[in-house]
C-alpha positions in Angstrom: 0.0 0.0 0.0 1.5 3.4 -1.1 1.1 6.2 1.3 -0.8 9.2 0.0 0.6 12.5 0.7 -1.3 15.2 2.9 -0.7 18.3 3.3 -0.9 20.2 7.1 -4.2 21.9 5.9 -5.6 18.8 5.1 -4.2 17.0 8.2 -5.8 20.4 10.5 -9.1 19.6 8.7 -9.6 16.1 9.4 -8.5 16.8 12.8 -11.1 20.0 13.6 -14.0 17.4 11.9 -13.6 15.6 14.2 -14.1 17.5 16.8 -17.3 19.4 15.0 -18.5 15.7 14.7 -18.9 15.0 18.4 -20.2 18.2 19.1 -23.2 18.0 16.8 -23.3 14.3 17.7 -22.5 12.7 14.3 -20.9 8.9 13.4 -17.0 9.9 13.5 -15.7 6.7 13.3 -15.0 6.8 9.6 -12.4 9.3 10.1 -10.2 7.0 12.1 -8.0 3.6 10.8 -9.7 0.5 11.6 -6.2 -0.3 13.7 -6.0 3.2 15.5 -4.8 3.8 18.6 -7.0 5.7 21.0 -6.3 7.2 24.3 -8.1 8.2 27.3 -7.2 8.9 30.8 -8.2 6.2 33.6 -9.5 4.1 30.7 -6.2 3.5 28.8 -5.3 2.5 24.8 -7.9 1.2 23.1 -6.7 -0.4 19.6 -8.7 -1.0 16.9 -11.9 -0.2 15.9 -14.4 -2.7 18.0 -12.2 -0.9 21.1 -12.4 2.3 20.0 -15.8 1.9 19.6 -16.4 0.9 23.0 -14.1 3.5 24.7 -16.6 6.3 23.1 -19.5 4.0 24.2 -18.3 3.8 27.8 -17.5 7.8 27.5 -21.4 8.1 26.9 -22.3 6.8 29.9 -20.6 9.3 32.2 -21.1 12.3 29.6 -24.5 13.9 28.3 -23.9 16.3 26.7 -20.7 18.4 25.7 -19.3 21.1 23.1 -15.6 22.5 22.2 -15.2 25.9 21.9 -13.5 25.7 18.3 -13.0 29.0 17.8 -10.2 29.6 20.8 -8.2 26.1 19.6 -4.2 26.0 19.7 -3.5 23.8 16.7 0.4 23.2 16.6 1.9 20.8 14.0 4.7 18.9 12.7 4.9 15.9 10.0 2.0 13.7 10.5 1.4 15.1 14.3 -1.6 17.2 15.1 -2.0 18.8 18.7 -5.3 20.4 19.2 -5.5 22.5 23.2 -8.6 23.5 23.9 -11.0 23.8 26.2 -15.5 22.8 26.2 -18.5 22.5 28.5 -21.2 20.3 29.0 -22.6 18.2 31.9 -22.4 14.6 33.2 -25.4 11.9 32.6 -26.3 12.9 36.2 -27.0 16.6 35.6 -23.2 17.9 37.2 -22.4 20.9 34.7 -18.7 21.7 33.6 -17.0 24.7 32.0 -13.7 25.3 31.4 -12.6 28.3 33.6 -15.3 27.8 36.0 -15.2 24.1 37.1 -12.0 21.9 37.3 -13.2 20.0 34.4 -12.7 21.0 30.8 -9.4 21.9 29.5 -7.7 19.7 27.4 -5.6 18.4 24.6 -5.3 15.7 21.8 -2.4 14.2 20.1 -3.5 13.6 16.5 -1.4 11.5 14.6 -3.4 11.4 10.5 -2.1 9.4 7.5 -4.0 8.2 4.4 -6.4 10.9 5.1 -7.8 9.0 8.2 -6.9 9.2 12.6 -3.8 6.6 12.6 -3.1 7.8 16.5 -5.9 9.8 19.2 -4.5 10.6 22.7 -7.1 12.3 24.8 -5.3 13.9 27.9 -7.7 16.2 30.5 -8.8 15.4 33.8 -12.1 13.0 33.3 -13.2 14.2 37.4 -16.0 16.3 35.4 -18.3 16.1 38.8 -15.2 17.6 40.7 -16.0 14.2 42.9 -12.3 13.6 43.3 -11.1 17.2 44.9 -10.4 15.6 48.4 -7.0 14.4 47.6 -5.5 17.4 46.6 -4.9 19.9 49.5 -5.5 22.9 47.2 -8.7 22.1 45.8 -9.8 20.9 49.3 -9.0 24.6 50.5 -10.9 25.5 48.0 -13.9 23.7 49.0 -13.5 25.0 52.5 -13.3 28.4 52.0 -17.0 28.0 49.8 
């Protein structure tokens, strides 16, 4: 199989889809391989696409609901790598709301790594604690809580 040359435009694009993809809630699974390699924290790799799959299933049982502001991304690039920072908002399947900048929850940044015109490589990294349920272990969010 002959690799087919992309350009970073292209490689930005497919990247940026998919994020406009999971905000409106739309199949994105044709964007990636069939043998990617996904990422996501406390969950771990998931490879191929029957893992993958499942990942985003298990995803949707913690998450409602949740947008990315698109238009304040960091896109940096080099070769076939895509990094996308960013931050979004949404709320939990049991009604907790989360905003970057407001709530612990929402920054974050993925590790694109696009060939062939599809997702060869997605590493997810925020913190997933989007009910701020986990705040007791760290003494500066605990002060936090305190002081409310």
């Amino acid at each position: 199989m002959n690799p087919t040359t992309m350009t970073d435009e292209q490689r930005k694009t497919i990247a940026l889809e998919y994020l406009r993809r999971l905000d409106r809630g739309q199949s994105f699974f044709e964007l990636f391989d069939d043998h990617a390699e996904v990422y996501f924290p406390k969950w771990g790799i998931a490879t191929g696409r029957a893992a993958f799959e499942k990942l985003f299933a298990d995803l949707g049982t913690i998450v409602a609901r949740f947008k990315h502001d698109l238009a304040y991304l960091n896109v940096i690039q080099q070769g076939d790598t895509v990094v996308v920072e960013g931050t979004s908002y949404g709320a939990t399947q049991s009604g907790v709301e989360w905003r970057a900048g407001v709530t612990h929850a929402g920054r974050w940044t993925d590790v694109f790594e696009i060939r062939d015109f599809k997702i060869q490589r997605c590493f997810i990294y925020l913190d997933p604690d989007y009910e701020g349920a986990d705040t007791q272990r760290y003494p500066w969010l605990a002060e936090q809580q305190a002081r409310k």
